[in-house]
C-alpha positions, 0 to 999 in steps of 0.5 A, a space after each residue: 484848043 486846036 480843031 482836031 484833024 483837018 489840014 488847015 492852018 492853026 489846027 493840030 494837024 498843022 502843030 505836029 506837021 510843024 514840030 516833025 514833018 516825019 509823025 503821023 498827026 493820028 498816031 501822036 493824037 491818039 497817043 495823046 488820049 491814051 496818055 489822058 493828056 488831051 480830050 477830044 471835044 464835041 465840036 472836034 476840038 482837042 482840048 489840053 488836060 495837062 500842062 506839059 509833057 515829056 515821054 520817058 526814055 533813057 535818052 532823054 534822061 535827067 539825073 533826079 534832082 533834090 527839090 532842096 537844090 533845085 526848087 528850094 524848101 518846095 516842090 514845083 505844084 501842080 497847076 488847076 489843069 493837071 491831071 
């Protein structure tokens, strides 16, 4: 959990301006919640509801895969945490 919006060391502000000096931590935030993948806790902590995410665009595409090639006989599962 990260305090939300406060420009402090170790604090969500401080993750997104680390990873992209060029995003806007509220517009990343905000696309977050809208995606479900954090929650925005009481105490103004963002909690993560899911354990990885990828955005979809044609750039970034990977050529699907069988399961059978790449995981075995068994899809990868999901963990406790995802949505």
């Amino acid at each position: 959990m990260l305090l939300s919006l406060i420009n402090e060391p170790g604090t969500f502000t401080d993750l997104v301006r680390t990873a992209n000096d060029n995003l806007v931590p509220a517009v990343v935030l905000n696309e977050l919640l809208r995606k479900g993948i954090v929650e925005t806790l009481e105490s103004g902590h963002i909690m993560l509801r899911r354990s990885a995410y990828a955005p979809a665009n044609e750039l970034n595409a990977q050529p699907e895969a069988d399961y059978d090639d790449t995981f075995g006989l068994h899809p990868p599962r999901r963990r406790f945490n995802d949505i």
